[in-house]
N, C-alpha and C positions, 0 to 999 in steps of 0.2 A: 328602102331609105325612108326615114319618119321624119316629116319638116314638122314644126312647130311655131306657129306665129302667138306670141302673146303682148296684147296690147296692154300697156298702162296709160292711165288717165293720172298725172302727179297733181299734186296738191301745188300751185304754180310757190309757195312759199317755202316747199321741202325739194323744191327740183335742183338744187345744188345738193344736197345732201342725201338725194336720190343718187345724182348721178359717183357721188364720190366711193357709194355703198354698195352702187351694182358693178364696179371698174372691178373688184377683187372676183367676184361671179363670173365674170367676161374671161377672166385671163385663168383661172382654174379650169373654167369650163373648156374654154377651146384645148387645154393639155390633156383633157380626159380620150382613152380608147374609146373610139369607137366616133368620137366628135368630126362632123367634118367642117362644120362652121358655127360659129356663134357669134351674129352681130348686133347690137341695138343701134336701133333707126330712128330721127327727129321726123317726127310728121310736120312738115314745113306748113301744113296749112291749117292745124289747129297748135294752138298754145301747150307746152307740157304734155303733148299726147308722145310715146315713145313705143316701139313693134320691136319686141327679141325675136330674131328671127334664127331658128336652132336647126340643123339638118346634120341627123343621127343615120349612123350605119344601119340601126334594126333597133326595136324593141328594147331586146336586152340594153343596150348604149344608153337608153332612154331613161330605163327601171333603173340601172346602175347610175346616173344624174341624178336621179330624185333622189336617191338615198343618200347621196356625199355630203360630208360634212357643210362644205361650201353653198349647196345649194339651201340645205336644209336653214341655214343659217340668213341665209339672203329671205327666203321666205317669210321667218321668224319675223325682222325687223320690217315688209316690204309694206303693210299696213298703214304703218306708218306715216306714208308717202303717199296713199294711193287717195285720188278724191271721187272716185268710182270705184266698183270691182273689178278686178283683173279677166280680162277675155283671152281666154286661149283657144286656140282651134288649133287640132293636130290633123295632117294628114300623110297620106301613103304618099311615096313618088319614086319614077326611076327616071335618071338622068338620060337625056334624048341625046344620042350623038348625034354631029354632025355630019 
């Protein structure tokens, strides 16, 4: 399983049209094979800070996101929005039963 946290820093004057540009990302994304969640997260304790929090079956689920139309297009425009550079950190995991 491959989680993915990527933080945005938004521009506090483009974070309505931030949020209105990543809602189509969110709802392609989660249809995608191989997706088992895709949610963005309000950091309650800093202003406009927002964590896509992505958990892909494998690899391939992952390489096959980056190339889709939808993301490549959210990318394209995400600049835009952003008043920092984007942090992402990927990592490995397997879900612990109980």
């Amino acid at each position: 399983m491959i989680i993915i946290h990527a933080e945005f820093h938004i521009n506090p004057t483009k974070e309505q049209a931030f949020l209105e540009g990543i809602r189509p990302l969110v709802a392609a994304s989660r249809a995608e094979e191989g997706n088992i969640s895709y949610d963005l997260m309000k950091d309650i304790e800093r202003e406009s800070v927002y964590t896509m929090v992505e958990v892909w079956r494998d690899a391939a689920s992952v390489e096959n996101h980056n190339a889709s139309e939808h993301f490549s297009s959210f990318v394209g425009s995400a600049p835009e929005y952003l008043a920092a550079p984007l942090d992402v950190n990927i990592y490995e995991g397997n879900k612990v039963e109980k």
